[in-house]
Backbone as CSV, one residue per row, in Angstrom:
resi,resn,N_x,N_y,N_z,CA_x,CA_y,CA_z,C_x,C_y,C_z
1,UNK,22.622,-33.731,304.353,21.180,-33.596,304.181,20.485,-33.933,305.489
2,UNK,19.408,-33.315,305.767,18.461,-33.824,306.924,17.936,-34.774,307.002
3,UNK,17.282,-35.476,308.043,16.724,-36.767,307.512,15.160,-36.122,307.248
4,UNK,14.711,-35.123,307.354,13.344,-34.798,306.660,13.575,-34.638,305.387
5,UNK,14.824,-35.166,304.426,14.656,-35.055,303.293,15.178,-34.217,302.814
6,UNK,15.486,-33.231,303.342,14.826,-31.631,302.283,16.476,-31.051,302.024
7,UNK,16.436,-30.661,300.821,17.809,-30.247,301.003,18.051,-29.193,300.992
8,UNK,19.151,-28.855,301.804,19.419,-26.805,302.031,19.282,-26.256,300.875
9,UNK,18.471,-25.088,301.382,18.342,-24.185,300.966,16.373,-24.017,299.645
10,UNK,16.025,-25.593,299.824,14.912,-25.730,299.062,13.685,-25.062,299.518
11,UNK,13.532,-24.565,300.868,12.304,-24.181,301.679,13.333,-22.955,302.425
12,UNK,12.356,-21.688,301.370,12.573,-20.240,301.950,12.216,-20.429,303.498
13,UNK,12.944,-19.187,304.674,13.084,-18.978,306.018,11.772,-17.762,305.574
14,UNK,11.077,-18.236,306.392,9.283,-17.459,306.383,9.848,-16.015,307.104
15,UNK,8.804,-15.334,306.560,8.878,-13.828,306.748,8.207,-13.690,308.003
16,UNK,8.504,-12.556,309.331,7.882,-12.976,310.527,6.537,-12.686,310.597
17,UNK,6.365,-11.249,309.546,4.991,-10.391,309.740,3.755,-11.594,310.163
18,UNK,2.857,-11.490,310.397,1.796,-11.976,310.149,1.545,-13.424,311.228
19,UNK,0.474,-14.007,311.343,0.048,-15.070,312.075,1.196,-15.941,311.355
20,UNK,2.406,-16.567,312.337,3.901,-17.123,311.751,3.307,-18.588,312.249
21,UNK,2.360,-19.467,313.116,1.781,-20.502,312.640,1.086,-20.891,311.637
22,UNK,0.059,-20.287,311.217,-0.585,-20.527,309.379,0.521,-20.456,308.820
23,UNK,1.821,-19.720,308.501,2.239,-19.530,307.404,3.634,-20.828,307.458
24,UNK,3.467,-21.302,309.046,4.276,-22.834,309.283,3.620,-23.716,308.464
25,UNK,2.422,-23.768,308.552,1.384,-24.730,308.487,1.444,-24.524,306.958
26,UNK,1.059,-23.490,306.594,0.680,-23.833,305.080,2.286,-23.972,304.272
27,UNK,3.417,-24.120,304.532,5.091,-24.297,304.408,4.734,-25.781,304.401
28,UNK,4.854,-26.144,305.233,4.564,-27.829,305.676,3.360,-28.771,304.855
29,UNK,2.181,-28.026,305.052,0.862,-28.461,304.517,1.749,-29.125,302.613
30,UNK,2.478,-27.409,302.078,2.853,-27.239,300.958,4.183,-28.656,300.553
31,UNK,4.820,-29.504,301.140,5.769,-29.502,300.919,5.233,-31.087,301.600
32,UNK,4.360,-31.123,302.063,3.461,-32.710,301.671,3.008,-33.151,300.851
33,UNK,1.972,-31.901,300.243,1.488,-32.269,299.215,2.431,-32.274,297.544
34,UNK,3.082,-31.939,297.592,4.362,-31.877,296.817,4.896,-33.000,296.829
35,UNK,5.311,-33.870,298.142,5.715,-34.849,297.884,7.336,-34.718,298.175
36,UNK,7.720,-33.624,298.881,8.659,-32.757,299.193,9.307,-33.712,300.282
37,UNK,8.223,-33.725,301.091,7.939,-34.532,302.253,7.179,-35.886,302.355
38,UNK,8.003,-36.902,302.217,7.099,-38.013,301.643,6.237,-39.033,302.685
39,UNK,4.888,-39.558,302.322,4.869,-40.317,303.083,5.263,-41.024,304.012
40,UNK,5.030,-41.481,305.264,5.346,-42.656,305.881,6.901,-41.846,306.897
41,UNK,7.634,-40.235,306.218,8.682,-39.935,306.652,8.468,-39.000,308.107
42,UNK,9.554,-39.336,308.839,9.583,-38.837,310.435,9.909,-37.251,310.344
43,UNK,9.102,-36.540,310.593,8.932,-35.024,310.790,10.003,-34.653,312.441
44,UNK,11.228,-33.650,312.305,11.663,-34.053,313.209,11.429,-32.271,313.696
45,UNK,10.827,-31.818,314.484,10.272,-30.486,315.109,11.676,-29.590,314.744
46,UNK,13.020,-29.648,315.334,14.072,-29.341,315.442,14.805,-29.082,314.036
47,UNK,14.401,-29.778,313.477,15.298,-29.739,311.753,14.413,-28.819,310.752
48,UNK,12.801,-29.311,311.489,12.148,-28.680,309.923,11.907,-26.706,310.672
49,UNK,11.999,-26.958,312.423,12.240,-25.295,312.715,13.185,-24.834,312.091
50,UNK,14.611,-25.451,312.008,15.960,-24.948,311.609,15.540,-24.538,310.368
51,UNK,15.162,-25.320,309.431,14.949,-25.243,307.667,13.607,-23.827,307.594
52,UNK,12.632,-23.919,308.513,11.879,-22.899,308.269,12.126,-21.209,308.965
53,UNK,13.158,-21.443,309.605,13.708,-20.197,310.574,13.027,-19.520,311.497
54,UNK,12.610,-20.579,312.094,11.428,-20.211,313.302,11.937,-21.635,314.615
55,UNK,11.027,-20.531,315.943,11.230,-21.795,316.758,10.759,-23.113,316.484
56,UNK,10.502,-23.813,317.163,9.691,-25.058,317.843,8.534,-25.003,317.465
57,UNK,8.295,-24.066,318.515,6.797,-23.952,318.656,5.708,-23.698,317.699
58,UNK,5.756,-22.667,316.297,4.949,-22.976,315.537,4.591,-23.904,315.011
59,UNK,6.371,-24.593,315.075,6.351,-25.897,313.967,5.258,-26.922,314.885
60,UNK,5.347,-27.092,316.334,4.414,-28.085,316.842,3.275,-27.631,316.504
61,UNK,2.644,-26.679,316.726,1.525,-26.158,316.302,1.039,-26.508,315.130
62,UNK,1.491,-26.612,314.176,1.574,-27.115,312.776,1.199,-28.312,312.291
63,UNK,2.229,-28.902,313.125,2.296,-30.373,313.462,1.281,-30.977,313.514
64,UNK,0.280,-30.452,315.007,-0.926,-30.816,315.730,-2.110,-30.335,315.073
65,UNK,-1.970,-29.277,313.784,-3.352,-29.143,312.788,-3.456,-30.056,312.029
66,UNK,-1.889,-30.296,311.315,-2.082,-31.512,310.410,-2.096,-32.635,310.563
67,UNK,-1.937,-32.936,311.735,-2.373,-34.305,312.780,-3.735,-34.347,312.652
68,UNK,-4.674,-33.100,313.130,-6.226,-33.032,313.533,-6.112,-33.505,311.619
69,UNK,-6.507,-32.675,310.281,-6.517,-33.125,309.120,-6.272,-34.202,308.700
70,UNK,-5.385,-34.768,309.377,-5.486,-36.172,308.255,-4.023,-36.344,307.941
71,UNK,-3.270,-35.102,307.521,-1.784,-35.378,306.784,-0.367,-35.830,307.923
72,UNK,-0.870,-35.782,308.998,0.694,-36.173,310.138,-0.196,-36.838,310.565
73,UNK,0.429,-38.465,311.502,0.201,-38.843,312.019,1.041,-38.599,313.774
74,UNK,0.562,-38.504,314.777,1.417,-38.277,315.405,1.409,-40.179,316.753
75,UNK,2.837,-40.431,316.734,2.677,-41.279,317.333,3.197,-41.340,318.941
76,UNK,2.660,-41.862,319.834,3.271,-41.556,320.703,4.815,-42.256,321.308
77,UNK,5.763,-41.773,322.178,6.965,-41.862,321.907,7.903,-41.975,320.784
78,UNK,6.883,-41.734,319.416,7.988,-41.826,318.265,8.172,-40.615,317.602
79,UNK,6.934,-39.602,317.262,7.293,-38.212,317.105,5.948,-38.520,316.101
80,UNK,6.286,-37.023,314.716,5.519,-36.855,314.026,6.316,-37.519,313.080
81,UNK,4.787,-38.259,311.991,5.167,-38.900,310.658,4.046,-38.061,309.395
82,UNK,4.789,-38.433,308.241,3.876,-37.833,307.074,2.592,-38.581,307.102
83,UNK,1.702,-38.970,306.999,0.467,-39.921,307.202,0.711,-40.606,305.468
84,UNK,0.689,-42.044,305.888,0.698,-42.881,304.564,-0.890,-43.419,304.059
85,UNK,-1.009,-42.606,303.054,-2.588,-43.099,302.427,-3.031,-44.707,302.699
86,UNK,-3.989,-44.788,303.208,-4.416,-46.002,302.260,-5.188,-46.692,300.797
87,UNK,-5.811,-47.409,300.284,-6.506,-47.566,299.027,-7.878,-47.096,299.464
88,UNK,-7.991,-47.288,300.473,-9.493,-47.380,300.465,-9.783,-45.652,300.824
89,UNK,-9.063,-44.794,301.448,-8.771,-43.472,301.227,-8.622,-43.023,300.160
90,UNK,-8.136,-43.327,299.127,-7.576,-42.783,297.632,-9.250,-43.412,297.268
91,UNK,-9.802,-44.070,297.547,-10.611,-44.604,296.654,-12.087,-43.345,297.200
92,UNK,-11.984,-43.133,298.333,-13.131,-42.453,298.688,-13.035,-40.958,298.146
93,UNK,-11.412,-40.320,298.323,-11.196,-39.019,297.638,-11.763,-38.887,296.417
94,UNK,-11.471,-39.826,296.091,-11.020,-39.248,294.300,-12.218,-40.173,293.597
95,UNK,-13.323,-40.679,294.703,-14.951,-40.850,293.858,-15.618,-39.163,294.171
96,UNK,-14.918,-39.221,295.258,-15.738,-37.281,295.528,-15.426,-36.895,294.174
97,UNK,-14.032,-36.400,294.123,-13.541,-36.073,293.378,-14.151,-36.355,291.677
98,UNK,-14.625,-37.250,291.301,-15.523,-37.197,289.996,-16.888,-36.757,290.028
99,UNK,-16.811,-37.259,290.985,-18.685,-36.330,291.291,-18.595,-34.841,290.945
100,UNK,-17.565,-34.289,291.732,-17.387,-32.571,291.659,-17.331,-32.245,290.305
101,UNK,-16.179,-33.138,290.064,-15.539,-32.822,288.586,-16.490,-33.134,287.616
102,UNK,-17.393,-33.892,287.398,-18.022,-34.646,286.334,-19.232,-33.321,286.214
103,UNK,-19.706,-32.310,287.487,-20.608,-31.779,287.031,-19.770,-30.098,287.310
104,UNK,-18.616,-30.109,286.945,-18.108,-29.008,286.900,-18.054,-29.193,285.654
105,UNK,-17.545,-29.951,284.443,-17.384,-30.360,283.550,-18.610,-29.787,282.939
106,UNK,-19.714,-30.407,283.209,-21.329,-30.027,282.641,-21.427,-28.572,282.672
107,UNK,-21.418,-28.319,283.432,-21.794,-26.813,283.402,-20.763,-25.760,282.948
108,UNK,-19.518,-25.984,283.311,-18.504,-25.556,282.312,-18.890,-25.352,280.674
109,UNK,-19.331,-26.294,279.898,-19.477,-26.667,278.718,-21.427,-25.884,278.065
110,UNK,-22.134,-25.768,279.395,-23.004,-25.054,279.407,-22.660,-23.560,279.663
111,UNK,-21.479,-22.926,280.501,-21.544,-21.462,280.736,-20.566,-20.917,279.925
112,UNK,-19.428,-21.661,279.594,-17.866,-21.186,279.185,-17.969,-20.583,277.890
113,UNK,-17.857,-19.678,277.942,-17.524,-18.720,276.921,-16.015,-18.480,276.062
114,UNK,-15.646,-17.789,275.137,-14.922,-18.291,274.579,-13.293,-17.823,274.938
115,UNK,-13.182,-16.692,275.808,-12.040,-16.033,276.661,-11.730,-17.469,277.557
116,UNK,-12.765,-18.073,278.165,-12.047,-19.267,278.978,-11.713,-20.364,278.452
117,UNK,-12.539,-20.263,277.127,-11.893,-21.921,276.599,-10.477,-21.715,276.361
118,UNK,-10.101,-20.255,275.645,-8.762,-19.609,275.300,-7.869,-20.069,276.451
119,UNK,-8.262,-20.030,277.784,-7.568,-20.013,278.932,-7.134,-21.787,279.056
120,UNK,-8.372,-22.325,278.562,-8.398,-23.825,279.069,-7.193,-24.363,278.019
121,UNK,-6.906,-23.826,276.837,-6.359,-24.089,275.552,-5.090,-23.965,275.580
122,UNK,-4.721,-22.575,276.777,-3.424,-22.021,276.355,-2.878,-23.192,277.773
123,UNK,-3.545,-23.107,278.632,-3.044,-23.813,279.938,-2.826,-25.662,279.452
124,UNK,-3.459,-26.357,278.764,-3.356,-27.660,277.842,-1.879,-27.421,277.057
125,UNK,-1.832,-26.988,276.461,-0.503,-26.401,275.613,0.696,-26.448,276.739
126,UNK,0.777,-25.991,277.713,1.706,-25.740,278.888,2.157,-27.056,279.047
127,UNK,1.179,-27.307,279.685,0.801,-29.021,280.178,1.805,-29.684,279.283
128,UNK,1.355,-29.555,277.987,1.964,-30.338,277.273,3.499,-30.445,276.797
129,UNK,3.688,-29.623,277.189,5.598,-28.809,277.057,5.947,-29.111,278.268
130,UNK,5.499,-29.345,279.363,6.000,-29.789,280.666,5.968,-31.089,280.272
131,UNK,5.635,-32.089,279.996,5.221,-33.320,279.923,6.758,-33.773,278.774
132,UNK,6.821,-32.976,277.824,7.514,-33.386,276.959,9.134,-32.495,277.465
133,UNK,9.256,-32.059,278.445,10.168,-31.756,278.889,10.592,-32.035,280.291
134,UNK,9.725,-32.959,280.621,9.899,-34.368,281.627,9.586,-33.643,282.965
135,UNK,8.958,-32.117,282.637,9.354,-31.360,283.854,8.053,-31.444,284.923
136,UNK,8.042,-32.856,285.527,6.441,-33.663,286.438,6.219,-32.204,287.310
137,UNK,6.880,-31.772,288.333,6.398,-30.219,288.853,5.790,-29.829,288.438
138,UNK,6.077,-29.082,287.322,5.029,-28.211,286.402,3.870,-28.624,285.828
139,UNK,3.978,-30.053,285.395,3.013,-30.669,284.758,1.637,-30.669,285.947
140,UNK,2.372,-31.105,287.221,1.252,-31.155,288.216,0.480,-29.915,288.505
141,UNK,1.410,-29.079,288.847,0.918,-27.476,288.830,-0.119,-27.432,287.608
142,UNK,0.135,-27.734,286.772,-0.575,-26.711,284.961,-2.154,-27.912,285.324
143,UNK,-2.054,-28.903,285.292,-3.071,-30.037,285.947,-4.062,-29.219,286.670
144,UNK,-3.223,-29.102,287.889,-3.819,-28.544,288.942,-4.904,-27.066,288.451
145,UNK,-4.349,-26.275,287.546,-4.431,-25.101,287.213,-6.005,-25.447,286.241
146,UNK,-5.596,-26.628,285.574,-6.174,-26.609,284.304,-8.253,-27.004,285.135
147,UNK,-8.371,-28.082,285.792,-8.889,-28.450,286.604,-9.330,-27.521,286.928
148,UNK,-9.356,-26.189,288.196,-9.287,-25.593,288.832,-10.264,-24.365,288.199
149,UNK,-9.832,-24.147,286.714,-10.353,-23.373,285.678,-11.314,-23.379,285.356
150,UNK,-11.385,-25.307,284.825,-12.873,-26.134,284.823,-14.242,-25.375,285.915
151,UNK,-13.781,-25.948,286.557,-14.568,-25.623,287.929,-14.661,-24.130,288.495
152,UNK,-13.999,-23.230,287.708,-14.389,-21.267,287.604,-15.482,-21.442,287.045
153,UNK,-15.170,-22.224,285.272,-15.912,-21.854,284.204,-16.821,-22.106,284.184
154,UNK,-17.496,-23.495,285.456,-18.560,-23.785,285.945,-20.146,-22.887,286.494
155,UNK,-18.921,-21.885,287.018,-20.053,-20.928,288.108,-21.005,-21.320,288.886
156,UNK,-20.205,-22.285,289.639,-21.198,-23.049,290.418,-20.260,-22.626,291.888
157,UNK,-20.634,-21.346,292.876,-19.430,-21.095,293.805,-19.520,-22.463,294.906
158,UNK,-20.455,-22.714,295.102,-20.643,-24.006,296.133,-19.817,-24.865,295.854
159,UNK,-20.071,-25.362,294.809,-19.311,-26.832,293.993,-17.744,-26.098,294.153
160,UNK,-17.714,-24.899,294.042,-15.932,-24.644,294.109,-15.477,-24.489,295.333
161,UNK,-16.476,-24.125,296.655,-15.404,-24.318,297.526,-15.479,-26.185,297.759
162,UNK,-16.257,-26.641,297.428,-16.122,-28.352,298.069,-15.063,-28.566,297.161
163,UNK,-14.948,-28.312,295.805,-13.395,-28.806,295.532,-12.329,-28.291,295.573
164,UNK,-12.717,-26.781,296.442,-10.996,-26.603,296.803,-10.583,-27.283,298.055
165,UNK,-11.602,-27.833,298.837,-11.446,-28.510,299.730,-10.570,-29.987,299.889
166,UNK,-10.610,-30.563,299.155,-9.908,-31.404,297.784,-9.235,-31.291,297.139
167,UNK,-8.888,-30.133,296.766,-8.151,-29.995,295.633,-6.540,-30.344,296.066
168,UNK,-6.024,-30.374,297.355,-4.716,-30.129,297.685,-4.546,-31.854,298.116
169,UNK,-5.373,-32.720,298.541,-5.339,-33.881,298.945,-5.179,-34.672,297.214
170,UNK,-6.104,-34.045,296.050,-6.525,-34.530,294.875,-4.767,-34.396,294.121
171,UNK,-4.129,-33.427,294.701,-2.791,-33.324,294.127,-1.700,-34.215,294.972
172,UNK,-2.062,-34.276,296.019,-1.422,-35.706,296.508,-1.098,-36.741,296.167
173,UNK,-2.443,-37.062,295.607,-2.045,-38.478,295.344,-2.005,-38.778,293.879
174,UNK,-2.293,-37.283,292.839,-2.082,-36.788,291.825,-0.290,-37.538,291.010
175,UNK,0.630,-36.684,291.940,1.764,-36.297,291.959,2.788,-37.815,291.784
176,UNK,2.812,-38.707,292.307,3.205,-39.944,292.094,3.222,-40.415,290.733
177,UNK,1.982,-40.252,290.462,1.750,-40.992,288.940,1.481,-40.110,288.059
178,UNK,1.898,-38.443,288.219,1.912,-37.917,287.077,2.500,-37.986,285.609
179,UNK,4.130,-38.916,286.028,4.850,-38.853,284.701,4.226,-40.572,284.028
180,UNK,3.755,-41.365,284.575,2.832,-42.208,284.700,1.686,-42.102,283.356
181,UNK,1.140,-40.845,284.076,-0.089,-40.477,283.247,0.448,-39.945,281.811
182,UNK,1.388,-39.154,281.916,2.676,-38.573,280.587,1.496,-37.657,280.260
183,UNK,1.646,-38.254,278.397,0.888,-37.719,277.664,-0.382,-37.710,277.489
184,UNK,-1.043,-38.865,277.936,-2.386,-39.537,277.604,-3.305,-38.597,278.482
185,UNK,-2.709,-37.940,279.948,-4.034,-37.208,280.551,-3.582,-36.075,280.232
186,UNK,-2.867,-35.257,279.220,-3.225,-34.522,278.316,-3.967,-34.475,277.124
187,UNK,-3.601,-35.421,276.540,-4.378,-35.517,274.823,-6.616,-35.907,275.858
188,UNK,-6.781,-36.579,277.142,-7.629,-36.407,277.574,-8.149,-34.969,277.516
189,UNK,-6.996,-34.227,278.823,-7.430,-32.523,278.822,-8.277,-32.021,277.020
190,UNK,-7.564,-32.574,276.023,-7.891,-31.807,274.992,-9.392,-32.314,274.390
191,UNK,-9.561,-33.653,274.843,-10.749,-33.805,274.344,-11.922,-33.072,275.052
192,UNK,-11.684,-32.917,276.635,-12.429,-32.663,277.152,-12.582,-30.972,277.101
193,UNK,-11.991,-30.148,276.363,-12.218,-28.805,276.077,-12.829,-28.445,275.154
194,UNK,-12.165,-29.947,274.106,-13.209,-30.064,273.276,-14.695,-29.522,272.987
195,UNK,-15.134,-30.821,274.229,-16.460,-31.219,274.406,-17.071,-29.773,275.279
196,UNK,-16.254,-28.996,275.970,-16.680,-27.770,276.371,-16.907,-26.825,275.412
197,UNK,-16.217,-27.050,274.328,-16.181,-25.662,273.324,-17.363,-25.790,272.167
198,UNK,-17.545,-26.936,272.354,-19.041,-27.345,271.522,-20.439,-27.877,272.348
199,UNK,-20.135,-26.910,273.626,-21.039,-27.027,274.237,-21.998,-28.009,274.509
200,UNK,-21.212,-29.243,274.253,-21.910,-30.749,274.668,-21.834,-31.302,276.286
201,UNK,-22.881,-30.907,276.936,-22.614,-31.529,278.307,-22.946,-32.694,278.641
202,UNK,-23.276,-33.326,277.956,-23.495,-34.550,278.144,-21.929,-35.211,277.616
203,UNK,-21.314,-35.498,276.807,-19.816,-35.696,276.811,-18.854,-34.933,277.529
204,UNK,-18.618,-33.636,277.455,-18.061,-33.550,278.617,-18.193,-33.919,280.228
205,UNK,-19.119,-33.991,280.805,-19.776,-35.396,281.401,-18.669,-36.588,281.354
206,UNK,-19.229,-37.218,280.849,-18.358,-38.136,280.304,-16.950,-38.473,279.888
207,UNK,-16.318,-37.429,279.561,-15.022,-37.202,279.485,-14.335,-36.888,281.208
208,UNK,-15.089,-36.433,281.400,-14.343,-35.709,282.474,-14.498,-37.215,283.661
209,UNK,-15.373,-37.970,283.530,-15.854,-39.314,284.486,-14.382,-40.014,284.237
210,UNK,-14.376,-40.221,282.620,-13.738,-41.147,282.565,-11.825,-40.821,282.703
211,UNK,-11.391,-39.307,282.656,-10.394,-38.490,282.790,-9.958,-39.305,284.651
212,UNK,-10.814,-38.863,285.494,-11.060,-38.941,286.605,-10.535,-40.223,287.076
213,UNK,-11.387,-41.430,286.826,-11.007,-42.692,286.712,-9.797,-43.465,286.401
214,UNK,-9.485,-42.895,285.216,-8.244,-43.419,285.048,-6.799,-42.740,285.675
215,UNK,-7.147,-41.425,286.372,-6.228,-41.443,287.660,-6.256,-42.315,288.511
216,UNK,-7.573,-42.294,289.064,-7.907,-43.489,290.450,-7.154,-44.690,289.889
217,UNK,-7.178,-45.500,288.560,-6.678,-46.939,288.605,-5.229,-46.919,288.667
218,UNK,-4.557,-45.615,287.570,-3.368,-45.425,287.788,-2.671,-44.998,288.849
219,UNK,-3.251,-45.029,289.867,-2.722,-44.905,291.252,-2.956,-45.912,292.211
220,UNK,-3.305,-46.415,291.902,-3.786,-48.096,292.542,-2.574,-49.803,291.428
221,UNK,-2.764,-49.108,290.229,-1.521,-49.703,289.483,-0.142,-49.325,290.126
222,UNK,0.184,-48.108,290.543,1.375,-47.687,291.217,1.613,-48.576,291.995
223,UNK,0.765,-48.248,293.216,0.405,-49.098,294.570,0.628,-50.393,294.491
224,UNK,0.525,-50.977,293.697,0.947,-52.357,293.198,1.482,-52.934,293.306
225,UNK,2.820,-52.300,292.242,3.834,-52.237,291.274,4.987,-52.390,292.097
């Protein structure tokens, strides 16, 4: 195995067509936020070119965006590292992060019609078969998905690009404490579709605050632990 972790054959050799730095970058970007690539771990230019089937050079390139972002730290004489969160980072994300959500929620429950609640319903259901089939990947994905939907059903396009802006950092630190969360931030998801499908925005509001929150503590309980 490499010491970036990764084991052969887990990260497809990128196709050349096209701008072959973005598609380094978003390989890498992908496989942080996953958790693929973990915190605090030494990015070694040479291993993760080998694993992505490209030179060097995109991979530095890569390197040095997600350095500028926030996700590599780069140190000098030691190389590139995954960047290790702190609390007080998790704590500033993921208050954005309810703000967005809390009035995507509202207006969701004010615009959503009944093809999307269908969507919000069938994607909860998923969730929930991942969860009970231990399978945390998917669960994060269907999360991710379910969320994401919220904030369509909103029709608020502003409010959606600020949380797609977020949205990949929000699965970051998501991903740790998903099997954590299990069942409970599902049987949440359901209340809060609930509260969309009976067009109460003032509880969904509220649901969605308090959905929100109890990620933030359960990731600070991790942190702990």
């Amino acid at each position: 195995m490499l010491s970036t972790g990764l084991p052969q054959g887990a990260v497809p050799k990128l196709e050349r067509p096209g701008p072959l730095r973005d598609r380094v970058y978003e390989a890498l970007l992908e496989l942080i936020t996953t958790r693929a690539l973990q915190p605090g771990q030494h990015l070694v230019e040479s291993e993760l070119a080998g694993h992505l089937g490209v030179s060097r050079q995109p991979v530095r390139e890569a390197l040095q965006r997600l350095n500028t972002e926030g996700w590599v730290d780069l140190r000098p004489a030691q190389g590139a590292f995954v960047h290790e969160p702190t609390d007080e980072e998790a704590d500033q994300l993921l208050t954005v992060r309810t703000l967005l959500e809390a009035e995507a929620a509202r207006l969701a429950a004010a615009n959503a019609g009944s093809a999307g609640i269908a969507v919000l319903e069938e994607l909860c259901a998923q969730g929930e078969s991942a969860v009970a089939a231990d399978d945390v990947d998917a669960a994060v994905a269907l999360n991710a998905r379910l969320h994401a939907t919220v904030m369509e059903l909103a029709g608020n396009a502003v409010l959606a690009e600020l949380a797609g802006q977020v949205d990949r950092r929000v699965r970051w630190y998501y991903t740790p404490i998903a099997r954590q969360r299990g069942q409970q931030s599902w049987i949440e998801h359901r209340e809060l579709i609930a509260a969309i499908a009976d067009r109460d925005e003032q509880r969904a509001t509220e649901l969605m605050r308090e959905h929100t929150e109890h990620t933030r503590t359960s990731y600070h309980a991790r942190r702990r632990s």
